[in-house]
Each structure stands twice: as structure tokens, then as C-alpha cells.
N, C-alpha and C positions, 0 to 999 in steps of 0.2 A: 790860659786862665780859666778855673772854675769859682763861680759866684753863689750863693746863698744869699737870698734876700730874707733875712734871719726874723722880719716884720714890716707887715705891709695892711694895709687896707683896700681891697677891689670891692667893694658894693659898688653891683649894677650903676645906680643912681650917680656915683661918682665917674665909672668905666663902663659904658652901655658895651662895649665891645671890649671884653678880657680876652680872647681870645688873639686879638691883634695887639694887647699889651703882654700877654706873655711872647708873641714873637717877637717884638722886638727887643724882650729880657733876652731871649735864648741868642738873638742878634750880638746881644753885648757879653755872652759866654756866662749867660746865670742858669744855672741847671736846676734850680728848684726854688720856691719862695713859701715862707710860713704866711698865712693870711689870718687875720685877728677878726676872731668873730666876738662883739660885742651888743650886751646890752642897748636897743635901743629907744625902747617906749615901753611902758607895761605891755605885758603879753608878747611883746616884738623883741626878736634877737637879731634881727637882721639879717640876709643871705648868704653869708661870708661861709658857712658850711654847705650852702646848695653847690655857690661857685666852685670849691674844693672839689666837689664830689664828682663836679660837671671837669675837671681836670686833673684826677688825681695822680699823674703821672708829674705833676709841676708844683701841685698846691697838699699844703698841711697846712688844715687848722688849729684854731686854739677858741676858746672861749670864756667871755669873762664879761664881770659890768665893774665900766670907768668908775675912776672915783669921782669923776662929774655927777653922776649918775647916780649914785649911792644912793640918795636919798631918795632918785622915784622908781625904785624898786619896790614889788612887793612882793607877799611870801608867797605866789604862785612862780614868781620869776625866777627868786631863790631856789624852789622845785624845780623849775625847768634847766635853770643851770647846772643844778647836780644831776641830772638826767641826759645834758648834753654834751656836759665835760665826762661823763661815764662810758660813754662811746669809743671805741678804740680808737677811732679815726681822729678824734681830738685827742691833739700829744700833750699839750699843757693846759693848764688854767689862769686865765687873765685874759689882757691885760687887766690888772687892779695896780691899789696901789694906794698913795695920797698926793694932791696935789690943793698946796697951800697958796700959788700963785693964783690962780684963778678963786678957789676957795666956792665952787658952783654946788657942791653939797657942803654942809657942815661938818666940820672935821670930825667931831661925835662919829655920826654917821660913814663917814669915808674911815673912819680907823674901825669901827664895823665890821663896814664889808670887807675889809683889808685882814681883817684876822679870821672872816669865813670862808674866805677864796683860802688863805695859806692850810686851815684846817681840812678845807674840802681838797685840798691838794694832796696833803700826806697821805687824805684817807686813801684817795684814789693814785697815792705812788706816783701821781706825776709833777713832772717843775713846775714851778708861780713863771708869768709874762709880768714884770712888774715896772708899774707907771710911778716914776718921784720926781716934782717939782716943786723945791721951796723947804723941802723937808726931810731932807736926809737920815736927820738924828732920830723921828719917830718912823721912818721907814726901817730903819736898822735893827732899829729894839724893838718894834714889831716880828720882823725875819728871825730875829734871835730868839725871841723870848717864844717862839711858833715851831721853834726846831727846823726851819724851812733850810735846807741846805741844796738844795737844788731848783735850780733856774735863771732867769737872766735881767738886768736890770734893761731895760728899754730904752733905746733913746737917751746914753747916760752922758749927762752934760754935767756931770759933779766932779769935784778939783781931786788931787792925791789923794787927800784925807778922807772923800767919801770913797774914793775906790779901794782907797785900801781896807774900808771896812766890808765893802760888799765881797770883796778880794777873801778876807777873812772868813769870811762865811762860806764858803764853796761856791758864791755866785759868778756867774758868766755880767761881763757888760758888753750889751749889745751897741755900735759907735754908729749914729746916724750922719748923715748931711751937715749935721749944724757944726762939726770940726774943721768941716771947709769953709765955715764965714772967720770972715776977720774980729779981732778983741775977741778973740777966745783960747787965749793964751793957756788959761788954767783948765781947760777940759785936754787942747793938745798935750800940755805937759802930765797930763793923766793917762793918756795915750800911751806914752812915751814911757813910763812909771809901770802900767800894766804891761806881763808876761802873755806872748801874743797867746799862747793856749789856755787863755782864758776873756779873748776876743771874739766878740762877733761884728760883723757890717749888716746894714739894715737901710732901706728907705723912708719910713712911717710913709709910704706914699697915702694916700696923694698931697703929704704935708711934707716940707722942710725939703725942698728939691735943692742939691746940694750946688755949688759954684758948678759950672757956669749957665746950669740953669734954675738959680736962685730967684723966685718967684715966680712960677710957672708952677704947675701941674705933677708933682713929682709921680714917678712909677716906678717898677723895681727894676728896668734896666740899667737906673743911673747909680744902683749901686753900687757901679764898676768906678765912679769918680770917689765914692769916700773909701773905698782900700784903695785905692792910690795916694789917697790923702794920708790915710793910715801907716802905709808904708813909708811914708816921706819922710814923716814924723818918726819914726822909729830905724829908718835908714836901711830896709828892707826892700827886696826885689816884689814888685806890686803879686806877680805872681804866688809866689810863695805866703802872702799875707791873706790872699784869696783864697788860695788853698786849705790855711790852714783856721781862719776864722770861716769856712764851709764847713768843712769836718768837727769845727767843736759844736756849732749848731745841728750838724747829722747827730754825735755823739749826745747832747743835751736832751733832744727831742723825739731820738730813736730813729732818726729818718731811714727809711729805703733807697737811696740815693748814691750811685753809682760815683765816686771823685776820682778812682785812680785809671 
């Protein structure tokens, strides 16, 4: 089995020791992990590209500000984000996105930054990391009406209907942890619905650690337990599901990453 942990978070603060979290990824057969560098305070983006840089034979970043966050943005951060997603070493831009369930920025503001991460993406040719909860229909018409055809929807907990919209648009859904909890009937059947070469597996570590270590501390070696989840659901050898949602996230984000 080869593993891509297609979205992860390691800031220090959360993993004083990455070094001993990516052995134990490489323990569970994960060959590489993208790590999401995000907006964290005015002036602060947070380490997630030192860590990369401090491991780049394991780690790809990306960068972006949450739609949490939208609103305490300001226009030097904006600068420094089109200055840090311009760097070749960052493959994508985001996470962004909308998220209507917490609603921690003003939607105004979150559909904003939502359509200057997609702009500042085409400019720079690379896919959107994109964050939707609660809000599928203006995440949609956002991606469409932005031309954005490349990238991956994060963490996609939405039923057939929204995958097949994201489906439509040339996007990747990347499948966390949260398929292995119980009453989640309509994210599995969405599973099952999407064509695996257009799958990825993820952790959001250190959030949504999947069965059976569902509240704990998640990391990117347990992304070996949601393709197995993945495969089950779709009736596929766990291998084969691993292999081949690695390779559509090498292909998405241009990885250098050795699979065969």
C-alpha cells in the first residue's frame, strides 16, 4: 500500500515533534503528505511552510486564509499571500472556501476572500484547497462563475448532488475521517457515486481522527483507516484505492513522488 495524505495540518504548536509524526506516517505506508499553510493572525501565516521546507522529501505545502478568518485579514496579508503562494514550492492555494456552519467571518467577507484566492489561483496556474460547510450552492457558483477547474474540495462531507456538481467542474474530492463515523449514510453513498480517479484520502489532522481513533489527536498516519473505509464502500481492494487516490493527488498538485 502507498498513502497520500492529500491534507493535513502539523504546526509545531499542535506537533512539537513532526519528525516522529511523519515516522510513524511512513510506519503505516504514507509516502508523502500535503500540509496546509494557513492564515493565522494579521502579519502571521504560520509555520506550515518552515515545516515543509525542514522535510521536503515528505511535505508539500499550500497556502491560504480560512474562511473563518476572512474577515481579520488585512491588505498586507493579502500581499503576503500572493507572494507566498507564488513560490514554487507552494502547489496550491487555500484552504479557502465558505463555511456557513460556524459563520465566524461574514459571509460578505468569506465569499470575498473566496473569489480572490480562485482569481489569485488562475493567475498563478495552480488548483484552489477548498474549505465548504453549509454551503455548497454558493461554493459552486463561486468555482463556476471564477472559471476555477482545478482542485480539490477538502474534507467533502456533501451527499451525490453536491459531488456531482464539484464532479462537473473538473474538481478532485478529497474523503476524510468523517466517512468512518456512523449516520453518514449520504457522504458514504457519495463515495460510492464518485469515480475513484477523481478521489483523494486525507486526514485534516490533527482534526477528525477517523474510527477507531475517533477523538484523539488525529495525524496523517491514520489515513490508512479512511481508504480502507473508502474501499469498502466502493467494494475495492484497500490497496488499489490507496494507490490510486495517491496518484490523483501527485497528478492535481504536481507532486515529485515516487508510487510505482
Amino acid at each position: 500500500m502507498k498513502l497520500i495524505d492529500a491534507h493535513c495540518h502539523l504546526e509545531p504548536k499542535d506537533f512539537p515533534a513532526v519528525a516522529d509524526v511523519i515516522g510513524r506516517a511512513k510506519a503505516q505506508s504514507v509516502v508523502h503528505a500535503v500540509v496546509v499553510g494557513q492564515f493565522q493572525r494579521p502579519g502571521d501565516f504560520g509555520l506550515a511552510l518552515e515545516v515543509a521546507r525542514a522535510h521536503p522529501d515528505f511535505l508539500t505545502p499550500t497556502m491560504g486564509i480560512h474562511p473563518h478568518d476572512a474577515a481579520a485579514a488585512m491588505a498586507d496579508d493579502w500581499l503576503t499571500l500572493e507572494r507566498l503562494c507564488a513560490q514554487p514550492v507552494v502547489k496550491a492555494v487555500g484552504e479557502t472556501g465558505l463555511d456557513y456552519f460556524y459563520n465566524h467571518s461574514p459571509k460578505a467577507e468569506q465569499l470575498e476572500a473566496f473569489h480572490r484566492h480562485c482569481q489569485l489561483a488562475r493567475a498563478l496556474k495552480k488548483p484552489v484547497v477548498v474549505h465548504v460547510r453549509d454551503a455548497h450552492d454558493d461554493c459552486a457558483e463561486v468555482l463556476a462563475g471564477e472559471g476555477v477547474r482545478e482542485g480539490m474540495i477538502h474534507c467533502f462531507t456533501g451527499d451525490t448532488a453536491a459531488a456531482r456538481r464539484y464532479l462537473d467542474l473538473g474538481l478532485f474530492l478529497s474523503i476524510s475521517g468523517v466517512v468512518t463515523y456512523k449516520k453518514n449514510e449520504a457522504l458514504q453513498e457519495a463515495v460510492r457515486f464518485a469515480p475513484l480517479d477523481r478521489l483523494m484520502v486525507e486526514t485534516d489532522s490533527p482534526f477528525l481522527a477517523p474510527v477507531p481513533w475517533r477523538g484523539k489527536k488525529n495525524e496523517p498516519g491514520f489515513v490508512v483507516e479512511t481508504a480502507r473505509k473508502v474501499a469498502g464502500l466502493k467494494g475495492l481492494d484497500p490497496d488499489e484505492v490507496a494507490l490510486a487516490c495517491a496518484k490523483n493527488t501527485r497528478a492535481l498538485l504536481g507532486l515529485a513522488v515516487a508510487l510505482d
